[in-house]
C-alpha positions in Angstrom: 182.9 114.9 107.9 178.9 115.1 108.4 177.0 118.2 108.2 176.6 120.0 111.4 173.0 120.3 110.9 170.7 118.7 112.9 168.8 117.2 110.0 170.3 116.1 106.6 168.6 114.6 104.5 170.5 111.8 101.5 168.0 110.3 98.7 169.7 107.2 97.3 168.5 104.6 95.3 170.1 101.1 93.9 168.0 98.3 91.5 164.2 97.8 92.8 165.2 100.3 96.0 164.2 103.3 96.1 164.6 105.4 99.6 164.8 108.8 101.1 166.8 108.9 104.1 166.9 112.1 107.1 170.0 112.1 109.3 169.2 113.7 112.5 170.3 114.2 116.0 169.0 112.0 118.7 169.5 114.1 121.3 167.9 116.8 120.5 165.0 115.7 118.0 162.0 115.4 120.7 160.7 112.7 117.9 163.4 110.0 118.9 162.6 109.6 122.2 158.7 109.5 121.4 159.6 107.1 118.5 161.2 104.9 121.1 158.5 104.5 123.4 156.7 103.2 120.6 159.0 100.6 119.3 159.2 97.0 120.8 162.1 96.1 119.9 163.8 99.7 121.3 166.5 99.1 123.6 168.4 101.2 126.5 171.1 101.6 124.3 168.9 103.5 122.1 167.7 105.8 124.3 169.0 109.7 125.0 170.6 109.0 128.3 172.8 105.9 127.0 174.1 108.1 123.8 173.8 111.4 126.2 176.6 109.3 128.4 179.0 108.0 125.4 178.6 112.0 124.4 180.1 113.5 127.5 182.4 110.4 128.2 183.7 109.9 124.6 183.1 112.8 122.5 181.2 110.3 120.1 178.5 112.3 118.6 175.1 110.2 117.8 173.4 110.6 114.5 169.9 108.5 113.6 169.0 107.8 110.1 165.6 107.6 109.2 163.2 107.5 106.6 160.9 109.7 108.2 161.1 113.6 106.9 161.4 116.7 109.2 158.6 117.3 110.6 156.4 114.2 110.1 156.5 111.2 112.8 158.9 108.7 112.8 158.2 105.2 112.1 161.8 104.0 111.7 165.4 104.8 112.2 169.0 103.0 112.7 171.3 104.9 115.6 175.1 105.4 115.4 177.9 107.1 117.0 180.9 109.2 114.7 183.8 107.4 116.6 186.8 109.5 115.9 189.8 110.8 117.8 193.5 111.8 117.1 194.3 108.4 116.5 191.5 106.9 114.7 189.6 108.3 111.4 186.0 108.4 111.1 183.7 105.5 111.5 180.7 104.9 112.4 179.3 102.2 115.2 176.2 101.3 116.5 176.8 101.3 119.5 180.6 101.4 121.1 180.6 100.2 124.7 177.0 98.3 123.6 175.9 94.9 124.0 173.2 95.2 121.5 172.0 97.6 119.3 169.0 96.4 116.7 168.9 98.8 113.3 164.6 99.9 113.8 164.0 100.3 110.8 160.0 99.7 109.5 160.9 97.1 106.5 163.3 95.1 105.0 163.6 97.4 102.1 164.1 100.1 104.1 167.2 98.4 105.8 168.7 97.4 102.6 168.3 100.5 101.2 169.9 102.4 104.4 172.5 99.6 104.0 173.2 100.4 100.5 173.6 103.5 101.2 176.1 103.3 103.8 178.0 101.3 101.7 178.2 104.1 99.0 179.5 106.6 102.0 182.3 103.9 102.8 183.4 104.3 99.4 183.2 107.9 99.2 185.8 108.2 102.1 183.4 109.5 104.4 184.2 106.8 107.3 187.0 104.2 107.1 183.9 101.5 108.3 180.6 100.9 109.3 179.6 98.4 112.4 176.6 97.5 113.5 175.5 95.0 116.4 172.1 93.5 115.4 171.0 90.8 118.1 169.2 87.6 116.2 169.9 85.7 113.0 169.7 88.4 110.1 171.6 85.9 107.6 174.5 87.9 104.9 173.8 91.6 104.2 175.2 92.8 101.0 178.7 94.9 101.2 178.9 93.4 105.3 180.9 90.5 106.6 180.3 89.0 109.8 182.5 90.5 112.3 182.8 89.2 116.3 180.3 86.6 117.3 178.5 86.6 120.6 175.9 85.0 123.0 173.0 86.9 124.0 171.1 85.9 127.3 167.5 86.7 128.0 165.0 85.7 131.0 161.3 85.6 130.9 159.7 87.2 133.4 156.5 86.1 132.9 156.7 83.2 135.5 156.1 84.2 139.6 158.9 84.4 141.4 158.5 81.6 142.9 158.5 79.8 139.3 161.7 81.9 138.2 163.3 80.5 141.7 163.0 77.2 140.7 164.2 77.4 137.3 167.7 78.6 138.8 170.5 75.6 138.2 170.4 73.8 141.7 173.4 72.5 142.2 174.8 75.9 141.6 173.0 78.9 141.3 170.0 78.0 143.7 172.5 76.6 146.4 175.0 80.0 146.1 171.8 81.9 146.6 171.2 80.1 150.0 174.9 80.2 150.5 174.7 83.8 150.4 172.0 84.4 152.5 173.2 82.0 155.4 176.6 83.9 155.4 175.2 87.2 156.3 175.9 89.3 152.9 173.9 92.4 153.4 172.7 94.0 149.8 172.5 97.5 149.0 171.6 100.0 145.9 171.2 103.4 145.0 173.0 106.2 142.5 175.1 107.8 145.3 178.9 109.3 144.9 179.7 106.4 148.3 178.2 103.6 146.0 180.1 104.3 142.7 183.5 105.2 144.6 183.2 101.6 145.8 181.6 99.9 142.9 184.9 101.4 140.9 187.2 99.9 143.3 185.8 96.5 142.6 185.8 96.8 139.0 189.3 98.1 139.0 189.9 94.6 140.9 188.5 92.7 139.0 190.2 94.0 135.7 193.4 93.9 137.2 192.3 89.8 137.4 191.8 89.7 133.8 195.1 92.4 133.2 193.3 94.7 131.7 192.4 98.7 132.0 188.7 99.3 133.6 186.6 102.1 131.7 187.5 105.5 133.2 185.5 106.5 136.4 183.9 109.5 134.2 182.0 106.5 132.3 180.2 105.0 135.0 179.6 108.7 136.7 178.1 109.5 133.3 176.0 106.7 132.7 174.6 107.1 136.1 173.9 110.9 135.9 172.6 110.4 132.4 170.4 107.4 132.6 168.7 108.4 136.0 167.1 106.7 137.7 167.3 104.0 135.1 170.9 103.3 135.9 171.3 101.7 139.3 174.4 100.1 141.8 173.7 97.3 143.5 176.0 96.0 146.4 177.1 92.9 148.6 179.1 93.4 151.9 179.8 91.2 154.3 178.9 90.8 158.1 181.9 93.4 159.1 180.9 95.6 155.8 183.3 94.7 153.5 182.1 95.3 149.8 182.4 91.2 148.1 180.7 92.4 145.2 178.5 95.0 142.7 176.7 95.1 139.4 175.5 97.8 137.8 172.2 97.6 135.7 170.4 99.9 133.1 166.5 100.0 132.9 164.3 101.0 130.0 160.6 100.2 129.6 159.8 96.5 130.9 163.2 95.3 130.9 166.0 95.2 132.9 169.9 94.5 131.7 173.2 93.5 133.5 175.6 95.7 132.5 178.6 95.4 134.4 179.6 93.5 137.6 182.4 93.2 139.8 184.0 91.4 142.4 186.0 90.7 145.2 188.0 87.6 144.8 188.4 86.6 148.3 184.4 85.7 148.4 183.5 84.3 145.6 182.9 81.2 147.9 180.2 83.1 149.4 178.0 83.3 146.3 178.0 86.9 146.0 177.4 87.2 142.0 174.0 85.1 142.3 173.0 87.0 145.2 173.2 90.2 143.5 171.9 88.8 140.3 169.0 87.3 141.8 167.8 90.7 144.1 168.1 92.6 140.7 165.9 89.7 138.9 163.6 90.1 141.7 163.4 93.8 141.5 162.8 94.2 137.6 160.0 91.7 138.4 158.8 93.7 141.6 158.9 96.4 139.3 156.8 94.9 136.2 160.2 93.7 134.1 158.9 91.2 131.6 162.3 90.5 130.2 166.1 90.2 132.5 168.4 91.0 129.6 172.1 89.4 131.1 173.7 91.0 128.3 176.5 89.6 125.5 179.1 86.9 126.2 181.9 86.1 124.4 181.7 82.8 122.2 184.9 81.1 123.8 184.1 82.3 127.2 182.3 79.6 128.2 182.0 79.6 131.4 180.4 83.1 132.0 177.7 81.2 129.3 177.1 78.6 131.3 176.8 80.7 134.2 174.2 82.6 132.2 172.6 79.3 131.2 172.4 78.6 134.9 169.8 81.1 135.4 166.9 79.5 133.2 168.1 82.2 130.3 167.2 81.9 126.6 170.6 82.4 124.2 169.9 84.4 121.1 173.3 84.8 118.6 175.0 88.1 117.9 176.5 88.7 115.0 178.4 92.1 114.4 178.2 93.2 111.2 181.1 95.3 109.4 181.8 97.2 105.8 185.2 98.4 105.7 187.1 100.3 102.8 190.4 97.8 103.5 189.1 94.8 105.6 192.4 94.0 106.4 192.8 97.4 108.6 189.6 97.0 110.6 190.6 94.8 113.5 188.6 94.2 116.5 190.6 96.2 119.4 189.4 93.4 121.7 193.0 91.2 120.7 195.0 94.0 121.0 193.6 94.7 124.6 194.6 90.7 125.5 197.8 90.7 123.8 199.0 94.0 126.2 197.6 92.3 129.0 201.0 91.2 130.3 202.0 94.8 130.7 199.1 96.0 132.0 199.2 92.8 134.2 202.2 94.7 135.9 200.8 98.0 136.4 200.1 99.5 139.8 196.3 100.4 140.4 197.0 104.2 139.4 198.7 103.4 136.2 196.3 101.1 134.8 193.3 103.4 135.5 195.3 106.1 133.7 195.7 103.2 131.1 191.8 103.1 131.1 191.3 106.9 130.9 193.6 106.7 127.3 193.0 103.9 125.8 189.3 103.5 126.2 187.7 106.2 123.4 190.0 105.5 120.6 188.3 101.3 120.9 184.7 102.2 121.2 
């Protein structure tokens, strides 16, 4: 187990590295939010109301290692969550339930010293593993092997809207857009108890498609309260007002990222995930966005990537990273999820969002 002090500070050294490292807590150091502001590669998923919302969701608690000692400004630091439960020993991520999460740390000395010196505290028995989910190419680290591999999609949003429109595949996106529009679906956002009950429905729908447990309600109603107005629901409904569709997307700085969407099936003729993609592309840029972030993708899912591709998006790779004490025990929960999926396939509604409720912090 970690000290329970807010700071704690590690010195640790290895041959030509030599670095002193300060553990501290994220959500209640004023520097980490300052530090973030400052960095331009600082993502939502570092910021207080993302770890605030895996906090009072999950019981993760974040730590932040830095270089930077108490009291004097920080100019680097590499965010984690303790994920540990009844069923699971300590280990650190960074981040569960995160597309993304880049290690900001000011050199690459620094990073292969904090690297060396969470190898040491795998060794030690302090966690069982260590995961990180660095977006880009970062080639081998030392003591990590490459864990899941993902696609990351990006748009500029540099280019008028106009511009942006154009980009947009024509034969597919562009047309369902128009589609959309001609068929009356009526669009919709805000942070309201209404809009989440009935985003939830649809999510539970759609992962009943895929046989699979949705995240627990308290998730969503925690990422909302906690991000703010940073978090927001967007809606499609029909002409009669039925809901065909939602996303849900997370704001921080000048970009914008699609987090989660859902659907009804029955309208997916209508065009209703372009639609909704398209108003929240035109927002971030209404709202000075430079950058559309569409999130990760699974390598083998191909379509959702081409779907993404559709959109005028640059891919950038994902490469998890992982240092386990017995490699053969650290197993992505995302297999055992698909190979329950024909029991959960068979659940009604209520069971499989208890399923959700149970399952979901012992996988973060």
């Amino acid at each position: 187990m970690l000290s329970t002090e807010t700071n704690t500070s590690v010195i640790l050294s290895s041959p030509g590295i030599t670095a002193g490292f300060d553990r501290i807590d994220p959500l209640t150091d004023s520097r980490w939010p300052e530090f973030l502001q400052r960095h331009p590669r600082a993502s939502v998923f570092h910021s207080r109301g993302w770890l605030g919302a895996l906090r009072d969701t999950y019981g993760y608690r974040p730590l932040v290692y830095t270089t930077a000692l108490p009291g004097q400004p920080m100019r680097d630091g590499a965010v984690f969550c303790e994920v540990k439960t009844w069923l699971i020993q300590p280990r650190l991520v960074s981040l569960p339930f995160s597309d993304h999460a880049e290690p900001l740390m000011g050199s690459q000395e620094d990073l292969l010293a904090l690297l060396t010196h969470l190898r040491q505290e795998v060794s030690e028995g302090r966690w069982t593993s260590i995961e990180l989910r660095p977006p880009g190419r970062h080639g081998e680290w030392p003591g990590f092997r490459d864990g899941t591999q993902y696609v990351l999609h990006s748009l500029d949003l540099q280019s008028t809207v106009e511009s942006l429109f154009k980009r947009l595949n024509k034969d597919s996106t562009q047309r369902k857009i128009r589609r959309a529009v001609r068929d009356g679906l009526r669009y919709e956002e805000g942070r309201t108890e209404e809009l989440l009950q009935t985003f939830f429905r649809l999510v539970v729908m759609t992962r009943r498609r895929k046989a699979l447990p949705p995240p627990p309600l308290a998730w969503f109603r925690n990422v909302i309260k906690d991000l703010g107005d940073h978090a927001k629901i967007r809606i499609a409904r029909t002409r009669a007002g039925q809901p065909a569709g939602a996303i849900l997307t997370l704001s921080f700085k000048d970009s914008m990222l699609f987090k989660y969407g859902a659907s009804d099936a029955t309208f997916h003729s209508s065009g209703t995930m372009p639609f909704l993609l398209w108003r929240a592309i035109e927002d971030a840029k209404a709202t000075g966005g430079s950058v559309f972030d569409f999130g990760r993708t699974d390598v083998d899912h191909l379509g959702l990537i081409r779907f993404k591709d559709h959109f005028g998006t640059e891919q950038t790779p994902l490469q998890h990273k992982i240092c386990s004490a017995e490699p053969s025990k650290h197993n992505s929960s995302k297999w055992k999820l698909r190979a329950a999926s024909a029991v959960f396939g068979k659940l009604p509604d209520s069971a499989l969002i208890l399923a959700g409720r149970l399952i979901y912090p012992h996988i973060g």
